[in-house]
N, C-alpha and C positions, 0 to 999 in steps of 0.2 A: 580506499582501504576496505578491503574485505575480506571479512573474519568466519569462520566456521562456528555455526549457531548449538550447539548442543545442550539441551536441558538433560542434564544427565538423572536417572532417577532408575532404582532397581527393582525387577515388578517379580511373581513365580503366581505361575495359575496355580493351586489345587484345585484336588476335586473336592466339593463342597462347597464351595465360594459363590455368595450369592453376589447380583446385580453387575452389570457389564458398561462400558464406557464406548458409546458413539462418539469416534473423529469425525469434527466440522468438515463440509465440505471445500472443496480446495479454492484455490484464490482464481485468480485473472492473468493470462500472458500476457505482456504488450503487445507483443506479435499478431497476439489474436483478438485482441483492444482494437490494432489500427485496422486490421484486414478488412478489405474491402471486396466484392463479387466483382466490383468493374476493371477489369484485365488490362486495362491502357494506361501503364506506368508516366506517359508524360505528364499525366496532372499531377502526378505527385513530384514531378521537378519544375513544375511550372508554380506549384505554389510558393508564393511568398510570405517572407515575415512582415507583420502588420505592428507590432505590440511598441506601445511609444517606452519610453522609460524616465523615469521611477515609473513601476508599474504596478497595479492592482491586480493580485493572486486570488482564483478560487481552486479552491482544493476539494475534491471528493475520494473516496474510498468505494473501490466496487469490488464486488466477489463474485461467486457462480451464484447461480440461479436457486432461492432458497435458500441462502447460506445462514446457519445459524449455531450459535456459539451459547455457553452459559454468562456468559458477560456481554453478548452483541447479536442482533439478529438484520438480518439485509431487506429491504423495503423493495416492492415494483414486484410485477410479473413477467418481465422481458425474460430478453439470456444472460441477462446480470442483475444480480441485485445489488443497493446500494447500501451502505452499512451509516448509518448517520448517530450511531451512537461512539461515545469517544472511550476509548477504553483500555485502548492500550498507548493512548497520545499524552505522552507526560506533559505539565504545564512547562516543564524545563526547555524542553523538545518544542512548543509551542514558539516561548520567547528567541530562541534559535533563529527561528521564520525571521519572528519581526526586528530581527537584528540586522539582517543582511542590507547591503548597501542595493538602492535603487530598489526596496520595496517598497509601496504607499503603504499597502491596508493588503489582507492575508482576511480570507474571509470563506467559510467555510459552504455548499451548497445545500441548506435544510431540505427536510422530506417540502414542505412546502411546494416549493419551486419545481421540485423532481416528476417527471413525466408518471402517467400509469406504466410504463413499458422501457427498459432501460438495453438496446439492443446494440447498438453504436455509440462510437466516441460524438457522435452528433448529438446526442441525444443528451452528452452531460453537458456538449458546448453552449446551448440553449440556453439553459438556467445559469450557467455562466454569465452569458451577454447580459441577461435582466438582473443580475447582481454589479454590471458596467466592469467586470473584469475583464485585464486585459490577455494576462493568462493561465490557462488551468491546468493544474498540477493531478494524476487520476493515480491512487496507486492501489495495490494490489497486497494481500498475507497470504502467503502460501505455506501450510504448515503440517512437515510429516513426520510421523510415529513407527519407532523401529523397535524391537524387541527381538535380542537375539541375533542381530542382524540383517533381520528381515525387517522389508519396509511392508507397514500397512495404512493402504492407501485411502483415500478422503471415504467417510461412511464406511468405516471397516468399525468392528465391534472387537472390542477389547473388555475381557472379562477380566472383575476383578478379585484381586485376592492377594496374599502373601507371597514374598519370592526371594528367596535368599540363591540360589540358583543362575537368572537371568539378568541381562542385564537389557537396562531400554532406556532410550531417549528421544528428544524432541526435538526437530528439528524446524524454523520457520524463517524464510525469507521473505523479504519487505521491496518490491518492486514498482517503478513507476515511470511517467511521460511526463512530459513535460510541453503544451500545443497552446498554438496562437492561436484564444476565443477566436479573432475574426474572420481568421483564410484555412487553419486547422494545420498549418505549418507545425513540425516537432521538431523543436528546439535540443532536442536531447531526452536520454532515457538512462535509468539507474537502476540498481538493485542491491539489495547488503542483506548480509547474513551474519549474525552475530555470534557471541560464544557465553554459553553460560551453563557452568555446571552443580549439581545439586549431590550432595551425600544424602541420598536416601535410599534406602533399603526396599522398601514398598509402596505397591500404587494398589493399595486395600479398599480403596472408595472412589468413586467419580470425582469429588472435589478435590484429592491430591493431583490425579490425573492432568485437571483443566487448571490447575495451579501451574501445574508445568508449562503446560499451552501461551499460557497468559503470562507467566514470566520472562519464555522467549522469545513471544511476540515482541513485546515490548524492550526486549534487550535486541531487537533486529529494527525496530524500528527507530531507536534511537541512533544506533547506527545509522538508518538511513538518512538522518539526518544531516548527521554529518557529510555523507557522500552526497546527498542534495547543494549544501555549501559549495561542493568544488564542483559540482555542475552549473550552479549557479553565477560562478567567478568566470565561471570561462563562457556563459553565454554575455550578463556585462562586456568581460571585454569585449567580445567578436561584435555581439547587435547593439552595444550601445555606443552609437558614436559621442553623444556625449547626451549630458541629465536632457530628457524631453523630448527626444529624438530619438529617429529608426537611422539603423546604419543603411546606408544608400546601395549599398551592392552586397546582397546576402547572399553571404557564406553557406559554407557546408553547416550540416547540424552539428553541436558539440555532442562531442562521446557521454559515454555514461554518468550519471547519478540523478538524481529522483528528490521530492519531497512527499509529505503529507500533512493532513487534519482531519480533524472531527469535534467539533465542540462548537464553543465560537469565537475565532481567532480573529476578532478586530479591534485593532488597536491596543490586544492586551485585555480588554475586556472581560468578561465571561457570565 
C-alpha cells in the first residue's frame, strides 16, 4: 500500500523577510546502495540465502554524505552517512518489528560498531555480523520541498516569510533492502510514501518549516512499516521451510517492501 506523502503547509516570500530554511540533504537509492564496479552479473545469481529462521534483525538508516537535519545528523566520512539518532521511529512502529513471526531480537547498529568510512553495503554488513545478526534491514528518507509547484531540490534555501498567495508541501519517502549479513543475498526491497496534510497558511520561521519535514517523515515511515510486514510474510513463506531452517532450493527475491530503526530495538527495551 502506497499512499501519496503530502505535508501540505502554505508559504509567500516578501520582501523584508528575514532568515531562510536549508533542505536536508537527500536520502540513499537502493539501486545505488547495492551497485557494484565489478561488471560480472553471475555473482549476483550465484549468491545464496544463508539466514536460519527465527531470525536476528540489525537495522541501520543511512543517508548522503553529510546529511544533517534539526532533529538527526549522519555519523562517518564515506559516501553515506549513518543517521543513529531515532527521530522519526515511533515506539509503536518499533513494537511492529518485534511482533512479526519468526523474529528473535531486532537490534539496531550503534555509532560504536560503525566503520570511520560508510561506502558499501559491505560496510554496514560488518557490524551486522559482530552484533550475530542474521539479517539487515538498511533504509533510506528521502524528503522534497515544493512551492508552487516547483520542486526544490536537497540544500536548496527556502526563505522565509508570510504567504497567503502560494502554496507548498512536503514530500518524503521511506525506502529500504532487506540482505543476508552472511552471503549479501537481497531478500527483497520496499518503499512507502505517505499522506499528510496540514492547514496552514505560513512557513514564517525555520521550525514551522522542519515541523513539516518531521511530521512526514515519520507519517512515511510509519507506512513503511507496514509495507515491511508484507515483505516480511512473503520472504517466511518462500525461505523458511520451517522454525530454524533455510529453505533448500532458494527462490527468486521477494518483491517489494522494506523495514527500519534507530533507537534500541531489543527485546522492547530501550
Amino acid at each position: 500500500m502506497q499512499r501519496i506523502l503530502l505535508a501540505c503547509v502554505s508559504t509567500v516570500l516578501l520582501a523584508g523577510c528575514a532568515g531562510s530554511y536549508v533542505t536536508p540533504p537527500s536520502g540513499v537509492t537502493m539501486a545505488e546502495l547495492t551497485d557494484s564496479t565489478d561488471r560480472n552479473l553471475r555473482r549476483y545469481y550465484n549468491t545464496q540465502p544463508a539466514s536460519p529462521f527465527p531470525a536476528n534483525i540489525a537495522v541501520v538508516r543511512v543517508q548522503d554524505h553529510n546529511y544533517y537535519t534539526r532533529s538527526a545528523r549522519g555519523v562517518g566520512d564515506g559516501r553515506y552517512s549513518v543517521v543513529v539518532t531515532r527521530d522519526i521511529e515511533s515506539d509503536d512502529a518499533v513494537e511492529k518489528f518485534r511482533e512479526l513471526p519468526l523474529v528473535s531480537r531486532i537490534a539496531p547498529i550503534g555509532k560504536i560498531l560503525l566503520p570511520p568510512q560508510t561506502n558499501t553495503l559491505r560496510d554496514l554488513r560488518v557490524p551486522a555480523a559482530k552484533l550475530h545478526a542474521d539479517l539487515l534491514l538498511v533504509y533510506s528518507v528521502d524528503t522534497a520541498f515544493h512551492v508552487e509547484g516547483k520542486s526544490l531540490g536537497p540544500l536548496s534555501t527556502i526563505s522565509l516569510g508570510l504567504i497567503r498567495n502560494k502554496k507548498a508541501h512536503v514530500s518524503s519517502t521511506v525506502a529500504g533492502v532487506l540482505v543476508d549479513v552472511r552471503t549479501g543475498y537481497i531478500y527483497g526491497t520496499t518503499e512507502a510514501t505517505a499522506t499528510e496534510t496540514q492547514k496552514a497558511s505560513i512557513w514564517s520561521e525555520e521550525h514551522a518549516i522542519d515541523t513539516a519535514r518531521l511530521r512526514a517523515e515519520k507519517i512515511a515511515f510509519s507506512d513503511f512499516v507496514d509495507e515491511f510486514g508484507s515483505l516480511w510474510k512473503g520472504v517466511v513463506d518462500v525461505y523458511a521451510a520451517s522454525p530454524g531452517r533455510v529453505a533448500t532450493v532458494p527462490p527468486r527475491p521477494v518483491e517489494p517492501a522494506t523495514l527500519p530503526r534507530n533507537g534500541y530495538w531489543t527485546d522492547g527495551t530501550h
